[in-house]
Each structure stands twice: as C-alpha cells, then as structure tokens.
DRENNUDO-241469 format. One line per field, with one value per residue (C-alpha): residue number from 0; z, x negated, y. Coordinates in Angstrom, 3 decimals. Each point is the difference from the previous one (the first is absolute). Example, Ala and Ser with C-alpha at 12.3 -4.5 7.8 and 13.67 -1.06 7.14 Angstrom:
2
pos <- 0_1
w <- 7.800_-0.660
u <- -12.300_-1.370
v <- -4.500_3.440
This chain:
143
pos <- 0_1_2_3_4_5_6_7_8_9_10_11_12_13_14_15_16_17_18_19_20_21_22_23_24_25_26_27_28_29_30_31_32_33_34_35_36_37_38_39_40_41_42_43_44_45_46_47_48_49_50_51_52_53_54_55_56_57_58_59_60_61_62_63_64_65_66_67_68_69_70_71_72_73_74_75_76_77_78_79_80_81_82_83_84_85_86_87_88_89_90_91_92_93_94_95_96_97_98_99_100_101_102_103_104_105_106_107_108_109_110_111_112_113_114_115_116_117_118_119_120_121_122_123_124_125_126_127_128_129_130_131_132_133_134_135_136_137_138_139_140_141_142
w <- 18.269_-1.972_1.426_-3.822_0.236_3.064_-0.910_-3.068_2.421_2.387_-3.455_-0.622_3.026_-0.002_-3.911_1.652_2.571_2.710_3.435_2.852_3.432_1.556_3.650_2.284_3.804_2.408_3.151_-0.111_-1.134_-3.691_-2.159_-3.717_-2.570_-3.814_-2.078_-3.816_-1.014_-3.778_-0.478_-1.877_-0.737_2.716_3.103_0.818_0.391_1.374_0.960_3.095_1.825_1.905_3.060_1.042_2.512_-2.545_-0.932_3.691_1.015_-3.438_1.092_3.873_-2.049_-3.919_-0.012_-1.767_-0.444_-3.578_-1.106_-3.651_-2.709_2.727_-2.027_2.126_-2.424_-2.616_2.765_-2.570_1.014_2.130_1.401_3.704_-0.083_2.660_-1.407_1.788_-0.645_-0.568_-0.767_-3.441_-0.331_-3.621_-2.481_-2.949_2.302_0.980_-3.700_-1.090_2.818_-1.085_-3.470_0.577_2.622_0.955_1.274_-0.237_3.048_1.905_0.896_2.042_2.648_-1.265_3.005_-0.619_-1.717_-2.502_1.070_-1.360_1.592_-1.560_1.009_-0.637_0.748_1.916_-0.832_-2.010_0.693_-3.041_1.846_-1.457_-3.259_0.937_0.955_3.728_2.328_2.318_-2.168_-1.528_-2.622_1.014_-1.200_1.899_-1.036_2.628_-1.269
u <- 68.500_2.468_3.777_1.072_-3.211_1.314_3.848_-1.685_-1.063_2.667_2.513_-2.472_0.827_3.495_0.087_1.187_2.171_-2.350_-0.199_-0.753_-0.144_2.740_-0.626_2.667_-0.283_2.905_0.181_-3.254_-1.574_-1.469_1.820_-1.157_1.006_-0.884_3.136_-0.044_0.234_1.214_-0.018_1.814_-3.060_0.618_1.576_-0.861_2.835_0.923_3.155_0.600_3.205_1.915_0.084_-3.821_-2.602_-1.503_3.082_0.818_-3.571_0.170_3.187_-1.772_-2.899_0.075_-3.636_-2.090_-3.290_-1.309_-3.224_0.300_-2.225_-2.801_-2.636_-2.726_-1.989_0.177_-0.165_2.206_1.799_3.034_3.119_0.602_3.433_2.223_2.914_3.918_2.585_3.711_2.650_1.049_3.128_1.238_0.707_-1.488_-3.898_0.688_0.947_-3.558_-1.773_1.655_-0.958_-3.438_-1.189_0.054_3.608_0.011_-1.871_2.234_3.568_2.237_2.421_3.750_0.530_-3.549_-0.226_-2.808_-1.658_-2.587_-3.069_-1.018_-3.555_-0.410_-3.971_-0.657_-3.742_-1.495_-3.995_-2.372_-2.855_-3.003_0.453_-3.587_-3.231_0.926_1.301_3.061_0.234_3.421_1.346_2.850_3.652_2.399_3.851_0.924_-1.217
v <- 8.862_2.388_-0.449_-1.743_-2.594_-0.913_-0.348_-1.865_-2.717_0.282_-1.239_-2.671_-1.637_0.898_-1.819_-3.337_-1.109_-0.969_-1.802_2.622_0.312_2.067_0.760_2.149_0.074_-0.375_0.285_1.451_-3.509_0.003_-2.900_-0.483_-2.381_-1.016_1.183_-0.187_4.011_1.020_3.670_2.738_1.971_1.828_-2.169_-3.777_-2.078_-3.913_-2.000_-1.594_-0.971_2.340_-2.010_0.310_0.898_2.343_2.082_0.517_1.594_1.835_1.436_0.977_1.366_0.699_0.527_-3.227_0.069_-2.079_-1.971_-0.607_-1.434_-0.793_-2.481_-1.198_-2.131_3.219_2.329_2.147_3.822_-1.093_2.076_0.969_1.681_1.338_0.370_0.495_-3.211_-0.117_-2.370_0.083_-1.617_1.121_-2.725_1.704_-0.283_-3.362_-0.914_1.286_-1.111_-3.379_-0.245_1.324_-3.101_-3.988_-0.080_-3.763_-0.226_2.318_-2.075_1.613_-1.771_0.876_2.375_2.008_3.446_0.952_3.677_1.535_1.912_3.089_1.591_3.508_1.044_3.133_-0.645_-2.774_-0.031_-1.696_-2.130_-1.188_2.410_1.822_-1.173_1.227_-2.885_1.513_3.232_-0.570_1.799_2.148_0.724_1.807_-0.359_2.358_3.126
C-alpha cells in the first residue's frame, strides 16, 4: 500500500471522535482503559481530571499505547498507535476540546481542575487494510 493510501485510511478513522483503548504500564504492570479520543488531524486528545491515577503513571511514563476504531462485526482497518502523552493545560485546548464533545456528562467537584491529554504518535500502524492478517501497515513519525 502506497504511504498516501494508507494516510487516506488512517484520516478515515481519525474523521470522528471515537472511543479507544489507551493502555500505559506502570510499575511495569500494563493498565488500559476506554477514553473518548477527538483529534487534531494530527494528535488525539481527551479530558480527564487532574487529580487521577492516569495522569500520575502518564507523568512516570509518557509512553501510551492506543486501539482505535477496532470493529469486530465489520472486521474494518483499525489503528494501533504508540504515541507519547502530555498534560495540556492551556485554556485555548481545553476551550476546543470543550466545544468539540459531551461535556454534560463530565461535572466537576468545585475544587477539581480540567486537564487535557494530548497524544502525539511516534508510529501509528493500519491493521486489517490488506488481505494479510498481522501485516500492518506502517508509519513512522520519528523519521
């Protein structure tokens, strides 16, 4: 598959905010968890509290690892992505990350802040775009 095919279906799944599986290990024990990911066209994004188990192994280890647009009754291409994670604090972020989702199922306590996570990929690998099971398509953000 050329390189633009396969950015072609990498923005097809990145067209809507999606639920994903975001998986970091700390203390060298895997954790993962679904988080609802928007994305820049570049960078996947979600809010959480700053107060959590998540942003404190994030901070030990900025590395995430990302299952997104998985299908199993389609079987359709998917995203594996490991990508590196900060804490975006800037208004202007949380302001579009605000507008863009749900917030009325997000109430914070008086006392709690409002962070974003920002995932930049290293390497975002296509699966199930060819006829070859395992034989991802590969795109390296390093190079």
């Amino acid at each position: 598959m050329k390189k633009e095919q396969i950015w072609d279906e990498v923005g097809k799944i990145f067209e809507m905010p999606q639920r994903g599986i975001v998986s970091t290990a700390y203390g060298n024990v895997p954790h993962s968890r679904y988080m609802l990911l928007y994305n820049d066209g570049t960078n996947l994004y979600t809010k959480t509290r700053q107060e959590t188990v998540k942003v404190d192994e994030m901070g030990k280890n900025n590395l995430s690892y990302i299952i997104l647009g998985y299908d199993a009754e389609t079987e359709s291409s998917y995203l594996e992505i490991l990508a590196e994670t900060e804490v975006v604090m800037e208004q202007d972020t949380i302001d579009w990350l605000w507008k863009r989702e749900d917030h009325q199922r997000f109430d914070l306590e008086e006392e709690e802040i409002l962070i974003v996570l920002k995932f930049k990929p290293k390497q975002i690998k296509l699966m199930n775009a060819n006829d070859e099971i395992d034989r991802p398509e590969v795109i390296d953000l390093d190079e």
